[in-house]
N, C-alpha and C positions, 0 to 999 in steps of 0.2 A: 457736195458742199451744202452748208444750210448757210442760212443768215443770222443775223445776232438773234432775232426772234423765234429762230430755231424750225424757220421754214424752210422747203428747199429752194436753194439757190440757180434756179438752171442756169445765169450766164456766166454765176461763178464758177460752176462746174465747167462749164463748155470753156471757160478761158485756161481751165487749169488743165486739160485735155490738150489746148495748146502747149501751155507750157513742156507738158510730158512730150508729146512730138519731137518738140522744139530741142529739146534735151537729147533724141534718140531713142527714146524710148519702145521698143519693135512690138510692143502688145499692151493691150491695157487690159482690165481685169473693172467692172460698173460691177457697182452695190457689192463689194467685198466685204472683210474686216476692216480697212482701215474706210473702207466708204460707210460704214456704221449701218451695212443692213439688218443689224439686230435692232436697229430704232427704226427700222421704217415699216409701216404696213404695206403688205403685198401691192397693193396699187404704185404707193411712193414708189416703191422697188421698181416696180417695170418704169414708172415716169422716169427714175433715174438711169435705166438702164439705155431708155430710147433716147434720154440726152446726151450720153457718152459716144451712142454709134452715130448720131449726126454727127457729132460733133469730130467724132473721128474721118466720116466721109468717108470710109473705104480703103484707108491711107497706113492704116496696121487690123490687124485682128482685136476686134472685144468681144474676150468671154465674160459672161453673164452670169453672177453671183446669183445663182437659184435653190440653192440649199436650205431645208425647212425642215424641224423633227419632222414634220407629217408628209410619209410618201406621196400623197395626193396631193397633199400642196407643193411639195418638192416639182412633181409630175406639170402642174398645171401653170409656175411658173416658168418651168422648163420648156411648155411648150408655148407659153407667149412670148418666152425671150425669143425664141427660134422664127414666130412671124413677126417679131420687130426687126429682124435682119442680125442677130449675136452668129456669131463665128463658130462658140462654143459656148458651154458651158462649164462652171465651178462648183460643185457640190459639195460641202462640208458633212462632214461626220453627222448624225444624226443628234439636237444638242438640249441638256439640260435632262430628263429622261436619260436612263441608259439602259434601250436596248440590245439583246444578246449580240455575239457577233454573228450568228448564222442569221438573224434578222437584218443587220446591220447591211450584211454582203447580199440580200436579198434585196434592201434598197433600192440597192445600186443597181442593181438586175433590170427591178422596176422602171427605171427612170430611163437606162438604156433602153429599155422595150419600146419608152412612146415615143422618143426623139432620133432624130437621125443627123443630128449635131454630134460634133467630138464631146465628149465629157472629161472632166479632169477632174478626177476625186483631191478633195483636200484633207489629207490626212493632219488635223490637227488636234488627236487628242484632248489637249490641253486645253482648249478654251469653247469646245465641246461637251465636255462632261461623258464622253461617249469610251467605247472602248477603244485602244490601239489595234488600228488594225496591222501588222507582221509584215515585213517585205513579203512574204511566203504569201500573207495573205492579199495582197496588192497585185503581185504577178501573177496570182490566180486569175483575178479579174480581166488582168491584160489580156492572158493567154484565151480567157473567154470572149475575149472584144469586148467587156463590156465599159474599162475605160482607157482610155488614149493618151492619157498623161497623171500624171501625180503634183501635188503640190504637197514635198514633204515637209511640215513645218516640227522640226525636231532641231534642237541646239547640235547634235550629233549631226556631222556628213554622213555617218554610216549606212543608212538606209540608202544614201545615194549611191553609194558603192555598189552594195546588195542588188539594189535593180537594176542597175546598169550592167550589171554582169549577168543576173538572171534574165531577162526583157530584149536586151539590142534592143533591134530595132523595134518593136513591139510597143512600144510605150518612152515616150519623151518622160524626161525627170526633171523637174522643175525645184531649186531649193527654196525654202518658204519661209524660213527666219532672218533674222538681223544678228544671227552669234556669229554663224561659222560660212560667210558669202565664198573667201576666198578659196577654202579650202574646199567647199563642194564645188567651184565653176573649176576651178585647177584639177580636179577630180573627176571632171568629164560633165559635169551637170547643166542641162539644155539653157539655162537660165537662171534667172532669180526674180522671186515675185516676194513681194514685202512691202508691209507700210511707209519702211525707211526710202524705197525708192519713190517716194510722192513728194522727196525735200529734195538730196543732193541727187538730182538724177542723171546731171549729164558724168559725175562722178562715177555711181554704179555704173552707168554703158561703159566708160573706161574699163571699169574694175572687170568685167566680165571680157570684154575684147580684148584685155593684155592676157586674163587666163585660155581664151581659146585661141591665141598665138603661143600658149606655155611660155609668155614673158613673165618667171615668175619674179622678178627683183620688181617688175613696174608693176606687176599686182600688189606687193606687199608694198610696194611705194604708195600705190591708192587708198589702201585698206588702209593705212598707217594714219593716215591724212580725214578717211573716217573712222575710224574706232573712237575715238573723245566724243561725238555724238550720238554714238551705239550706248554708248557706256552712261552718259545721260538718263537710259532711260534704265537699264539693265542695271546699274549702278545708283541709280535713285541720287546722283549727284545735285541735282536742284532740290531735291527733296519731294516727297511724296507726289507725283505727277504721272499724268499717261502719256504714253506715246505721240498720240495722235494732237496733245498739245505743242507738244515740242514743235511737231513735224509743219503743224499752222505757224505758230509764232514765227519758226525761220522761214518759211515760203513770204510772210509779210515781211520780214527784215531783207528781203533779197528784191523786194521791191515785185514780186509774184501776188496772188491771191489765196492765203491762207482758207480763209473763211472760220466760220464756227463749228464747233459740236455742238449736240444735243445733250441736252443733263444727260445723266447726271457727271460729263466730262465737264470740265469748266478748263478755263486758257490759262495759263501759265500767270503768273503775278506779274508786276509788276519788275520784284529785285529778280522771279527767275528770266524774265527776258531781256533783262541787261547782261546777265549772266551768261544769256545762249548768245547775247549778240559779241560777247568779249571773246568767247569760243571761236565764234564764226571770223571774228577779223584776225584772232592766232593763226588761226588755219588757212587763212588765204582768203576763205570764202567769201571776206565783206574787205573791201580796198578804207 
């Protein structure tokens, strides 16, 4: 969380740590994508890092966004996150540069070599600049030990499929977008990790505990209930906006602590968050 001035915010973060708890939430994830580690410098990062695992107390696992194009800074965040007390860590794709992928998969090699934390590659292409790395090429890793989970973030389940059938037990699968939750948690997938889950969360824990009952009529009854908020951003329904505004404005309509972004995001208008609050009182969400 930062403040309007665009500092960070440690109580806003530590209160919003509650909230997620508070919701169910079984894991949190300090200085990811939607925690805006691409704005912070490696210090800010570990400061936010160490605020998340006070703040959690011991009470669920946080892994620790330490992903950096440069192996050695990848390395050397990895290895402060591990003596601030993180569970694991989150590694993204190597990003903006794109190196080969026999580089790429050498990374990761790297990084398992100096830590002795779980590592959880995040395969996210897309907002990377990096190459896709293959389910082929994921299970390779597992098969090597060098990572422990995956964080797929593809619109497609399909990769979720793929690992789970190549991997069992070898590698947890985590889904990692806001398209297709229902369909990869009803498809076998450990979880879901997304910025969407930083708004409606005590919804998500539903959404994922009716699919790992195979209640599929109440999964699609949840999902039903969030798709008009998905579709916000995926749908550009307020108009030209990011994610991560929506997801503040409704955490402040829900009477939570939104907080700010850093440029160059700015907060939803004025008309679009009458708009998310007229959403949110359709849907149930605001009485």
């Amino acid at each position: 969380m930062f403040d309007a001035a665009g500092a960070i915010d440690e109580h806003g973060t530590a209160r919003h740590v509650e909230y997620l708890l508070r919701s169910g939430a079984r894991g949190l994830v300090a200085a990811g994508t939607s925690g805006e580690f691409i704005a912070l410098d490696n210090d800010e990062r570990l400061r936010v890092i160490r605020v998340v695992i006070d703040a959690a107390a011991g009470r669920v696992p946080v892994y620790a966004g330490t992903g950096h194009y440069a192996t050695r800074h990848t390395i050397t965040m990895t290895e402060q996150a591990e003596r601030a007390g993180a569970a694991g860590v989150i590694v993204i794709l190597p990003y903006f540069q794109k190196p080969p992928k026999p580089a790429v998969l050498d990374h990761f090699r790297a990084v398992r070599a100096a830590t002795s934390l779980p590592l959880m590659l995040y395969n996210n292409p897309a907002n990377s600049a990096c190459v896709e790395l293959t389910s082929s090429d994921v299970a390779m890793l597992a098969e090597e030990g060098v990572v422990q989970s995956v964080k797929s973030t593809f619109e497609s389940c399909v990769p979720v499929h793929d690992l789970l059938h190549r991997c069992g037990d070898r590698l947890r699968v985590f889904y990692g977008s806001f398209q297709s939750p229902m369909e990869a948690l009803l498809g076998g997938a450990h979880g879901w990790i997304s910025g969407f889950l930083n708004f409606l969360t005590a919804d998500c824990v539903a959404l994922a505990d009716a699919a790992s009952r195979g209640d599929v009529a109440e999964a699609h009854r949840i999902w039903h209930r969030l798709l008009p908020f998905k579709q916000l951003f995926t749908h550009q329904v307020l108009g030209p906006v990011n994610d991560l505004a929506i997801w503040r404005a409704g955490l402040d309509l829900l009477g939570e602590h939104g907080g700010h972004s850093r440029l160059p995001f700015e907060p939803l208008s004025r008309d679009q968050r009458q708009a998310l609050e007229s959403l949110m009182r359709r849907q149930g969400v605001l009485r």
